[in-house]
C-alpha positions in Angstrom: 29.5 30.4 -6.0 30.3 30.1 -9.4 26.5 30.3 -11.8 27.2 31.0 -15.3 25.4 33.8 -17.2 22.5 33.7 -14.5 19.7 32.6 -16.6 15.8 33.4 -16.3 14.0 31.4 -13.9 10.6 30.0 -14.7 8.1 29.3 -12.0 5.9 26.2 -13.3 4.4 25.6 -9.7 5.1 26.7 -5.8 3.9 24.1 -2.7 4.0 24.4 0.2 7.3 21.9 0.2 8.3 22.0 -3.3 8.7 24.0 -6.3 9.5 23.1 -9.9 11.3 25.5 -11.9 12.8 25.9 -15.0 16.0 27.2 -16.5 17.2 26.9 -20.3 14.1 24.1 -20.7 15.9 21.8 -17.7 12.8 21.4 -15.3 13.7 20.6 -12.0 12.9 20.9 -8.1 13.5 23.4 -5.4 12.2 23.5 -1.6 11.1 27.2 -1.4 11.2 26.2 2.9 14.5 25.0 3.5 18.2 26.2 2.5 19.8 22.7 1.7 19.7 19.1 3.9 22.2 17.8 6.7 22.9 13.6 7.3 24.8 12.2 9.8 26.5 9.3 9.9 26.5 8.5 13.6 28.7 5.6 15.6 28.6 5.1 19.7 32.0 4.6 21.1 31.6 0.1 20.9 31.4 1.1 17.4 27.7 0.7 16.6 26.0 2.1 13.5 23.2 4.6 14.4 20.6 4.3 11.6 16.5 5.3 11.3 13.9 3.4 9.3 10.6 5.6 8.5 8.2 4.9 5.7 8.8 7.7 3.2 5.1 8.5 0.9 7.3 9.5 -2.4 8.7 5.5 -2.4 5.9 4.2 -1.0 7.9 2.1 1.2 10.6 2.0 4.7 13.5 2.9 3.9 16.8 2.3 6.2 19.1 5.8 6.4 21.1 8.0 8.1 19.6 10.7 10.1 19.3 13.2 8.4 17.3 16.7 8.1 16.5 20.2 6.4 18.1 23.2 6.9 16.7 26.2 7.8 13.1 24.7 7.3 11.4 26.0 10.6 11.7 29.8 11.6 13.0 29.1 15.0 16.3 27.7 13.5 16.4 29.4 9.9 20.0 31.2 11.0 21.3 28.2 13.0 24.4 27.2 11.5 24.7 23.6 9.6 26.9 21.9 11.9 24.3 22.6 14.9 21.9 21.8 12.8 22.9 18.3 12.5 23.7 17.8 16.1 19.7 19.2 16.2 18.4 16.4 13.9 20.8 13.7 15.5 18.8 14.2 18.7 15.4 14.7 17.3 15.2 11.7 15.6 17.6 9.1 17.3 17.8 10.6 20.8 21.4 10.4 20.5 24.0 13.3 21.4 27.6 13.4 19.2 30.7 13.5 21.4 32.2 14.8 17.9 31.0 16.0 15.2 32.8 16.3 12.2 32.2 17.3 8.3 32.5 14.6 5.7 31.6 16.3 2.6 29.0 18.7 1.0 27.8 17.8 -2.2 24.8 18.2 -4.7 21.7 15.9 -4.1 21.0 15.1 -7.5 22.4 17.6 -9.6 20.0 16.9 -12.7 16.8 17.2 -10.5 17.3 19.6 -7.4 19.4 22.5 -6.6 20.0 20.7 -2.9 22.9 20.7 -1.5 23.6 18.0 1.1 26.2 18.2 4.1 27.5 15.1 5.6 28.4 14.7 9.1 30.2 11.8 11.2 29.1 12.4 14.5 31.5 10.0 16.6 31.4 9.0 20.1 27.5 9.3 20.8 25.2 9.0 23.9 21.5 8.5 24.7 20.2 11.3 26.2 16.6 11.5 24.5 14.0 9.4 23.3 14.7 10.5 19.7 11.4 9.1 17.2 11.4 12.5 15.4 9.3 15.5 15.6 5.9 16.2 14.8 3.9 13.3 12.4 7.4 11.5 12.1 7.2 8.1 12.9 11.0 7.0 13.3 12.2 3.8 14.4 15.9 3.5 15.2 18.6 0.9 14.5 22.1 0.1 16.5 24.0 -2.3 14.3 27.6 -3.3 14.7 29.8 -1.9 11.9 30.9 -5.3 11.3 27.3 -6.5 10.6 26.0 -3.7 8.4 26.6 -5.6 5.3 24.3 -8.5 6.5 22.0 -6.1 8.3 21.3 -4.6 4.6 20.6 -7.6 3.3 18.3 -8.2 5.9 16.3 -5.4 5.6 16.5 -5.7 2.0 14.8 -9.2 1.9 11.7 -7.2 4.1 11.5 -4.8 1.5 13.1 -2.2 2.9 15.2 0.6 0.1 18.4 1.3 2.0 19.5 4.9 1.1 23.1 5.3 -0.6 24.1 8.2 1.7 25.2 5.7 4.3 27.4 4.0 1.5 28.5 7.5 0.5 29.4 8.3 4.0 31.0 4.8 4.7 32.7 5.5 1.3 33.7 9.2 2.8 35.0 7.9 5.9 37.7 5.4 4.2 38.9 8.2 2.1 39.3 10.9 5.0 42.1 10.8 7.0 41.2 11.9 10.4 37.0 10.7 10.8 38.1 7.5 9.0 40.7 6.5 11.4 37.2 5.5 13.5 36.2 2.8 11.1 39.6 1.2 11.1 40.5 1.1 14.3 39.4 -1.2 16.9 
């Protein structure tokens, strides 16, 4: 990984969660728990949309998204690799196995807040075989939509207040441009 001149780190405060941190005066947030954050964009095989909706504290609101997860955040799994990671979280919160899962792209969360890094996955071909709802105090509701009806299904939820994350546009963005996992989204 390529870090230039590896700077001095200030520690302005350490939670339990987060961190904030400081290099060359550019503030900005770590998760001292966690080594970066999975989401998976997940289809069945009649080509429905697997989404969540959970009320999320920091927005103060629901918010409609793919599942999606830490890595490495609980002991049990802190050397589990990120691929079985995600087919870990895809279960936990939707109940839903991946016949496939594939990577769409690993990229920075927000490069001028966090030093995240967040791996997509299209998990393809997907089965109940759980009750899904999350883990712990997670209180997730899940969502089949056709892929034909996201657009109106956003605007839906948008109109109830919901937030609808931009991962699932950056996966549905991810998915035209990639040869092979696209090929699911254009094909009937």
């Amino acid at each position: 990984m390529y870090r230039e001149n590896m700077p001095e780190i200030i520690f302005h405060h350490e939670g339990r969660f987060l961190s904030l941190r400081e290099i060359d005066d550019w503030e900005f947030a770590t998760r001292p728990n966690a080594t970066g954050v999975v989401g998976i964009f997940a289809m069945t095989s009649d080509r429905q949309v697997i989404l969540v909706e959970q009320y999320r504290r920091p927005v103060q609101a629901r918010v409609l998204e793919i599942c999606a997860g830490l890595i490495g955040d609980e002991e049990e799994f802190a050397e589990e690799a990120i691929i079985d990671c995600a087919a870990r979280e895809l279960i936990e919160e939707t109940g839903y196995t991946a016949g496939n899962l594939s990577p769409l792209l690993s990229s920075p969360t927000s490069a001028g807040m966090t030093d995240e890094t967040t791996h997509l996955f299209f998990a393809e071909n997907c089965l109940k075989t759980a009750a899904g709802g999350g883990v712990g105090d997670e209180n997730i509701t899940t969502h089949l939509v056709p892929l034909d009806e996201l657009a109106g299904f956003f605007d839906d939820a948008s109109r109830r207040g919901v937030l609808i994350d931009f991962k699932i546009h950056a996966c549905l963005g991810a998915l035209q441009l990639s040869p092979v996992p696209g090929k699911a989204l254009n094909s009937e």
